[in-house]
Backbone as JSON, one array per atom type, in Angstrom:
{
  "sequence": "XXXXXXXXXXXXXXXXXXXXXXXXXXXXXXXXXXXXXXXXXXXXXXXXXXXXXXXXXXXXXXXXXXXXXXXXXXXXXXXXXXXXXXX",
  "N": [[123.58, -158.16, -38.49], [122.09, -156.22, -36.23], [123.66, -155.26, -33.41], [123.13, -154.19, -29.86], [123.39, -152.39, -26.91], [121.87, -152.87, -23.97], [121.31, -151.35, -20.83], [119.68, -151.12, -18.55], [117.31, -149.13, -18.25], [118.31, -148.14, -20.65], [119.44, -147.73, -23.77], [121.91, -148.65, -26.64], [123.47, -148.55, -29.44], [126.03, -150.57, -30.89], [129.02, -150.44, -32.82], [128.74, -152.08, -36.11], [131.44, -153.95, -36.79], [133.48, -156.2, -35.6], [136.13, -155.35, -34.56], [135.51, -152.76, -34.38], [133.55, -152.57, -32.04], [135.64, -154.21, -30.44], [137.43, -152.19, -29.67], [136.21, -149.51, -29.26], [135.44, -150.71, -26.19], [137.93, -151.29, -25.14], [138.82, -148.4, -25.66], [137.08, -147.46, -23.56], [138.02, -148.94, -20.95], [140.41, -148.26, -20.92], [139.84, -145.24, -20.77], [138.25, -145.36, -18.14], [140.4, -146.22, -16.53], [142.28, -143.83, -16.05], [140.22, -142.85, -14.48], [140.62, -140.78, -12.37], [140.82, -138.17, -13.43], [138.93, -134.98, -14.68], [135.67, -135.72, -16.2], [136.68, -138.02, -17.86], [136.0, -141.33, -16.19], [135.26, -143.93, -13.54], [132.86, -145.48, -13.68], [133.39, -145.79, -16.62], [134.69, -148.38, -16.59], [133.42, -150.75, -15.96], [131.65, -150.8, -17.89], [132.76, -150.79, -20.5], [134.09, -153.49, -20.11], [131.37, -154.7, -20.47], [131.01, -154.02, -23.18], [133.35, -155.56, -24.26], [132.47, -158.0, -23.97], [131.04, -158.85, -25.54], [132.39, -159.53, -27.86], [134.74, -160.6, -26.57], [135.57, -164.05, -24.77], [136.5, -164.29, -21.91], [135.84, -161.35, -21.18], [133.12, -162.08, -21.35], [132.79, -163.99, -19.89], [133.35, -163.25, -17.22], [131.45, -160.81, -17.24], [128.78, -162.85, -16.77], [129.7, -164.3, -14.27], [129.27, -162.06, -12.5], [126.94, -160.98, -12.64], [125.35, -163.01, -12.31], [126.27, -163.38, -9.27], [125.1, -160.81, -8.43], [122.35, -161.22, -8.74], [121.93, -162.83, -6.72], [122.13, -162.23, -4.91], [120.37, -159.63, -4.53], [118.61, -161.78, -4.61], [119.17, -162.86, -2.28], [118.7, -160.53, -0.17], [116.02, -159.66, -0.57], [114.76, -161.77, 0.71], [115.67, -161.5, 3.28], [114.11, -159.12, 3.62], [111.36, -160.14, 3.3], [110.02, -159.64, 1.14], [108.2, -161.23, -1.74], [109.94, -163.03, -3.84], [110.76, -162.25, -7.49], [108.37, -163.37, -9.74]],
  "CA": [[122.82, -158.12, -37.25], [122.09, -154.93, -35.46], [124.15, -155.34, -32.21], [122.64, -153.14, -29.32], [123.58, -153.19, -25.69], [120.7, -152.39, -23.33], [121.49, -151.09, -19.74], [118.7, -150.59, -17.64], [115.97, -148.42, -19.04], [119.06, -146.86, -21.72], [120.18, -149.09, -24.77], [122.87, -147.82, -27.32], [123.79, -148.91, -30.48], [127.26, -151.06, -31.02], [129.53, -151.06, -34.01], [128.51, -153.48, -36.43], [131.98, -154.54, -36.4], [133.96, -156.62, -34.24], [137.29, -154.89, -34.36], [135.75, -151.57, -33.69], [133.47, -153.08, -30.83], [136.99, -153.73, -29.09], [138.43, -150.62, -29.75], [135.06, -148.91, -28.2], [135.45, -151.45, -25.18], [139.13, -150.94, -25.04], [139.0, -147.24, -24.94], [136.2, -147.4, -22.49], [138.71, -149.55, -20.18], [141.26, -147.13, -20.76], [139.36, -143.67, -19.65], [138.05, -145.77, -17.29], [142.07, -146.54, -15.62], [142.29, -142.91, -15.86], [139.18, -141.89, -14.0], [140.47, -139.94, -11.23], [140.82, -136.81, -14.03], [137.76, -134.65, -14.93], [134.73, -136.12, -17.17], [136.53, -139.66, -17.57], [135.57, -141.74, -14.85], [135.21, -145.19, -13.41], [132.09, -146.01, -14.22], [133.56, -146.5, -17.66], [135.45, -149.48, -16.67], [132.11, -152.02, -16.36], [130.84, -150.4, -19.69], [134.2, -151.34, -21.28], [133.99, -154.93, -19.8], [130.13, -155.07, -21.38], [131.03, -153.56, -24.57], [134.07, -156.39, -24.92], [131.78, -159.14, -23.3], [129.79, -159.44, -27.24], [133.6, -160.5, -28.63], [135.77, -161.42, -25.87], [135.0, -164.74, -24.22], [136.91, -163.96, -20.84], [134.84, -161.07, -20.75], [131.74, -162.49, -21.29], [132.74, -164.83, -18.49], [133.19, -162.38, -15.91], [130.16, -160.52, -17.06], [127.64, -163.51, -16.41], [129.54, -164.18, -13.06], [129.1, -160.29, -11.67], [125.7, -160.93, -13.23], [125.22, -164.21, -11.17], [126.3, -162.91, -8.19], [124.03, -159.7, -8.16], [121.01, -161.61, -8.79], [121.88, -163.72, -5.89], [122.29, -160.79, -4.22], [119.38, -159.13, -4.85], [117.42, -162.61, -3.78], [119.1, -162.72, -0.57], [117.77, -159.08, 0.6], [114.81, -159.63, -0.57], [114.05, -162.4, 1.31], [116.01, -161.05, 4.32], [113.23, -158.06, 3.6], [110.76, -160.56, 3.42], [109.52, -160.21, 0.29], [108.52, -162.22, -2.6], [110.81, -163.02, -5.52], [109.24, -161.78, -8.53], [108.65, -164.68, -11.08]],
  "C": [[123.18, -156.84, -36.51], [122.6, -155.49, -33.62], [123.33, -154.12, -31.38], [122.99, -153.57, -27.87], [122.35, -152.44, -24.39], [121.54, -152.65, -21.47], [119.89, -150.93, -18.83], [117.32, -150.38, -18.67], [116.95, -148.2, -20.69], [119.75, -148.17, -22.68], [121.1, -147.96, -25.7], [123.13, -148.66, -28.25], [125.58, -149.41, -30.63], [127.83, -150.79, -32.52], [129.15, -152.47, -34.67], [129.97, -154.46, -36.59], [132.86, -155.19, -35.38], [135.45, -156.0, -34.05], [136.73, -153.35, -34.06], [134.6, -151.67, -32.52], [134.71, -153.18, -29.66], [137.69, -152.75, -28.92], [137.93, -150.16, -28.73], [135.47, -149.49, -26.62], [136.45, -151.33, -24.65], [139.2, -149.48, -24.64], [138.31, -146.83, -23.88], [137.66, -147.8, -21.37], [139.66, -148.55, -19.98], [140.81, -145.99, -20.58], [139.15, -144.47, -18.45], [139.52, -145.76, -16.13], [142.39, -144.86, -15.22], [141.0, -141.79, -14.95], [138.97, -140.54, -13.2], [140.5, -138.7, -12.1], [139.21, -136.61, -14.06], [137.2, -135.44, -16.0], [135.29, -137.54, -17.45], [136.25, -139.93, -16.1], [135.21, -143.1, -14.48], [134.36, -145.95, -13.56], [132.37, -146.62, -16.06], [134.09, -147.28, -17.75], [134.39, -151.03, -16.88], [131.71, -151.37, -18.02], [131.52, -150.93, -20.47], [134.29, -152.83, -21.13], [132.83, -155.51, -20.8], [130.49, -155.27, -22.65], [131.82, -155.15, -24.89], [133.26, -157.87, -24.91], [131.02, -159.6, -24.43], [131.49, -160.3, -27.92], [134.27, -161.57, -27.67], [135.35, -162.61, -24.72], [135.66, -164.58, -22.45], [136.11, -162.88, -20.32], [134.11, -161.18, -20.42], [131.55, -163.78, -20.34], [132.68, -164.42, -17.03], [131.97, -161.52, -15.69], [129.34, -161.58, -16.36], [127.97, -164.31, -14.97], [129.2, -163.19, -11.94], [127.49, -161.08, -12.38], [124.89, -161.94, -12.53], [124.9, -163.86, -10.05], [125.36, -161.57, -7.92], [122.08, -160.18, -7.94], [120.93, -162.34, -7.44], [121.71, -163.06, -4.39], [121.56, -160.23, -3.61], [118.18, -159.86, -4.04], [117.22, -162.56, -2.28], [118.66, -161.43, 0.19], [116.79, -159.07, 0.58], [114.33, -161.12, 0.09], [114.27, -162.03, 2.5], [114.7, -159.9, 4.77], [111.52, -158.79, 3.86], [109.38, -160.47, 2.38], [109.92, -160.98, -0.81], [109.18, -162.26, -3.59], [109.72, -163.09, -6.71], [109.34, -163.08, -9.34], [108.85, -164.44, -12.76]]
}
């Protein structure tokens, strides 16, 4: 199975396996800790969470609560804004 992780508009291709999925996800986490240098940076710390979030079930628990909470998020402004939630 072709793993793929889709961001937004931008999708990317995963390792098909699962030990170098955590590596990827792992070294993400780790530039990420290091961000304050040039070109790493903290945005690679959620990417690193994603990436592990296909193996690691703790991940993939904190993903779909951040993921929860944004949507909920999202509702409450937009009704505060006063419009409709899309269906």
């Amino acid at each position: 199975m072709d793993k793929r992780l889709t961001l937004g508009r931008f999708t990317m291709r995963l390792p098909r396996s699962r030990s170098g999925r955590i590596a990827l996800g792992s070294g993400l986490l780790a530039g990420g800790a290091l961000g304050f240098l040039p070109v790493l940076g903290f945005w690679m710390i959620p990417l690193g969470l994603v990436v592990l979030s296909h193996d690691v079930a703790a991940a993939r628990r904190l993903r779909r609560k951040s993921q929860v909470w944004w949507q909920r998020r999202h509702a409450r402004k937009a009704a505060k804004r006063g419009d409709l939630p899309e269906s």
